[in-house]
C-alpha positions as CSV (number, residue, x, y, z in Angstrom):
1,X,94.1,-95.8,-41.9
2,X,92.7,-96.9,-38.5
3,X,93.0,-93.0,-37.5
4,X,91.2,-91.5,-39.9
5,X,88.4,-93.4,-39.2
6,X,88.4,-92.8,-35.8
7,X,88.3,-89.4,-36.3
8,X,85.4,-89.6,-38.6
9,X,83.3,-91.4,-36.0
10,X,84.2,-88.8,-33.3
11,X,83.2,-85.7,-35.8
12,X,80.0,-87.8,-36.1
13,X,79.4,-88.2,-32.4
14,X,80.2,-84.7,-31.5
15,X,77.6,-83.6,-34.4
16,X,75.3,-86.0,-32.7
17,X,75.8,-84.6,-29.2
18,X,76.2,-80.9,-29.7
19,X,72.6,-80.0,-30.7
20,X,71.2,-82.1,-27.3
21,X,74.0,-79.9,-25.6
22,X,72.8,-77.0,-26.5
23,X,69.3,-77.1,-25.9
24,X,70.5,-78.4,-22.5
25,X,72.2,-75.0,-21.8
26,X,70.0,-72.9,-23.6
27,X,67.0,-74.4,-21.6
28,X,68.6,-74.3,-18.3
29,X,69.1,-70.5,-19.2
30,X,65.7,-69.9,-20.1
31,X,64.4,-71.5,-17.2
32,X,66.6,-69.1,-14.7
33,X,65.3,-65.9,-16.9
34,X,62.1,-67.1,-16.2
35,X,62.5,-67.6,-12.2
36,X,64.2,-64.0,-12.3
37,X,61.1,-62.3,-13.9
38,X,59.3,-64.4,-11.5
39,X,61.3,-63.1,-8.1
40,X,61.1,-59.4,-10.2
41,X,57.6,-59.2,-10.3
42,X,57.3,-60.5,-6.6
43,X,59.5,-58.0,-5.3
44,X,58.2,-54.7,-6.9
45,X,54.5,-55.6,-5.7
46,X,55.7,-56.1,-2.2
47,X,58.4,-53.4,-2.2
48,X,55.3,-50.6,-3.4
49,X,53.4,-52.2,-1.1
50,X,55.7,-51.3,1.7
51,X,56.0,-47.8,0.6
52,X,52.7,-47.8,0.0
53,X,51.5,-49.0,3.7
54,X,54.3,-47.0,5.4
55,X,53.8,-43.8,7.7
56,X,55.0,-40.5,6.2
57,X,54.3,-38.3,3.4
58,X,55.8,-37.9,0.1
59,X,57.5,-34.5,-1.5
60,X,54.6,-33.2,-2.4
61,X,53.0,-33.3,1.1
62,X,50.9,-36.3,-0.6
63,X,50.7,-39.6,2.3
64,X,52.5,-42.7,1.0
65,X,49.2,-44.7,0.4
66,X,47.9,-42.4,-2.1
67,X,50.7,-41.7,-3.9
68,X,49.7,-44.0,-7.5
69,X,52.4,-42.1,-9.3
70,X,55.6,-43.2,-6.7
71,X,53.9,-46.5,-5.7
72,X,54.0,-47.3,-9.3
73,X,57.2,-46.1,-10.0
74,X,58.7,-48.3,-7.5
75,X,57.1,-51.4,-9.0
76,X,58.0,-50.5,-12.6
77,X,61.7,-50.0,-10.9
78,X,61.5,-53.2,-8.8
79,X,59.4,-55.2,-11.9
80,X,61.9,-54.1,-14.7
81,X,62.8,-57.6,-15.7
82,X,59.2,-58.7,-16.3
83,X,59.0,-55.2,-18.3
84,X,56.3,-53.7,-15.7
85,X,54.5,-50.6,-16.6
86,X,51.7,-48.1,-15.7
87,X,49.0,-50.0,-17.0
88,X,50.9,-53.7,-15.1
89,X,50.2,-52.0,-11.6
90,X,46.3,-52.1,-10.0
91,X,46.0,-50.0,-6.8
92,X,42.9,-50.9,-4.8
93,X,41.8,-49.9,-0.8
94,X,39.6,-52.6,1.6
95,X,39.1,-52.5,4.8
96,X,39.8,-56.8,5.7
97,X,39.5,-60.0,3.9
98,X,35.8,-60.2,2.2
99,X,35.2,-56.5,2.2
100,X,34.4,-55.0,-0.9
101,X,37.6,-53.2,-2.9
102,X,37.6,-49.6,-3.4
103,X,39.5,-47.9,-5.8
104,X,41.3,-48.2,-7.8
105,X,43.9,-45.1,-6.6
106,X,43.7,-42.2,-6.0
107,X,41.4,-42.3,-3.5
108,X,40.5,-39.1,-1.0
109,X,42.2,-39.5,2.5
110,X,39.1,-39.2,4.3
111,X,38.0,-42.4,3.1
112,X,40.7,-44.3,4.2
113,X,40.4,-45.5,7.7
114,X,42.6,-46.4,10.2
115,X,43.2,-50.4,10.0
116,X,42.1,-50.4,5.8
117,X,44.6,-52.2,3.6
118,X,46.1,-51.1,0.4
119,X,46.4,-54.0,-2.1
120,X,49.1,-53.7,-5.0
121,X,49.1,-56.1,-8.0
122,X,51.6,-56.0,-10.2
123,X,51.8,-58.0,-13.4
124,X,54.8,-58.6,-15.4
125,X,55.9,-61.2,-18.8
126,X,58.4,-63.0,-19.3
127,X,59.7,-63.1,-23.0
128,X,61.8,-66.0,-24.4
129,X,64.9,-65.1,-25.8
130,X,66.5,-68.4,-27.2
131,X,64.3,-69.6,-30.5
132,X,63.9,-73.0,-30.1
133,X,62.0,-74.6,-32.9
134,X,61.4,-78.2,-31.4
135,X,60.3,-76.4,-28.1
136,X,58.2,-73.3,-28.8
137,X,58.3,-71.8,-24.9
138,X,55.0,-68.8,-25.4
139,X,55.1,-65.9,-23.5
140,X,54.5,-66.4,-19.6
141,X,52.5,-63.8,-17.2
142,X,53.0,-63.2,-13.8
143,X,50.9,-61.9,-11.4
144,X,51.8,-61.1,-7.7
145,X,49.2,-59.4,-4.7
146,X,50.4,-57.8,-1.9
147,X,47.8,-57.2,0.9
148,X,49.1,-54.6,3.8
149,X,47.4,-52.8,6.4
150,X,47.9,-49.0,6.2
151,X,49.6,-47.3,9.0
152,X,47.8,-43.7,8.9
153,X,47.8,-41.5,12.0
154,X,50.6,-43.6,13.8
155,X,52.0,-41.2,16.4
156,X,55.3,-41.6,17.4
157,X,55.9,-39.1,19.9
158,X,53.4,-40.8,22.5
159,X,56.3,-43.5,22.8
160,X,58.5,-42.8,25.7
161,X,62.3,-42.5,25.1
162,X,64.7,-44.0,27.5
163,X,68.4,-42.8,27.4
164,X,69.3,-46.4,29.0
165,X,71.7,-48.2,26.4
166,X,70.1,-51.9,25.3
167,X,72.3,-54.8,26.5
């Protein structure tokens, strides 16, 4: 008789326990989606920001900092878990810190000096996937900048090449 009861009042605990438990888990969950959206949208607006700032040109002869179409096809690449697109990625020109903004891309290459900056912003969401419904967690946007000076007209073949092997 003593057993029965005792397994009553375990049922009754684990009933007790299992809802805290799992909105434990499921929080902790929701919180790491949200820091990966987070480090997402981070990385795509500094990763087209590198391409975007680097020396070269593109396949169609086009030089990296005006390329909108593969600057924002690496963000929506990089920004995929914050569900980037088109419309998430602003491309603007200045030429330092308090000068007015130009753009948004393209631009023509004779108005970009050397020393101007190209400034990629890059907004993504993050969507909760759990349903919750003592803790209603809304939608969450995420904005990141990245500021980088453009390297235009870097010439490469004025550095000297020495054959002498580095230590």
């Amino acid at each position: 008789m003593m057993k029965k009861k005792n397994q009553g009042q375990t049922m009754v605990e684990f009933a007790v326990t299992i809802p805290i438990l799992l909105l434990i888990v499921l929080g902790t969950f929701e919180i790491a989606r949200a820091i990966w959206v987070y480090s997402a949208v981070t990385t795509a607006a500094r990763e087209a920001g590198r391409f975007a700032s680097a020396v070269g040109e593109g396949e169609g002869g086009t030089p990296h900092y005006v390329d909108c179409a593969q600057i924002r096809s690496l963000a929506k690449l990089f920004g995929a878990a914050g569900s980037v697109q088109d419309a998430d990625v602003l491309i603007t020109y200045d030429s330092g810190p308090g000068t007015t903004v130009e753009g948004p891309c393209p631009i023509s290459q004779a108005s970009v000096k050397v020393g101007d900056r190209i400034i990629v912003e890059v907004t993504g969401r993050f969507t909760p996937a759990a349903y919750m419904p003592l803790f209603q967690i809304p939608e969450i946007t995420f904005t990141s900048q990245v500021h980088r000076t453009i390297l235009k007209a870097l010439n490469l073949s004025s550095i000297p090449v020495t054959s002498t092997p580095i230590p």
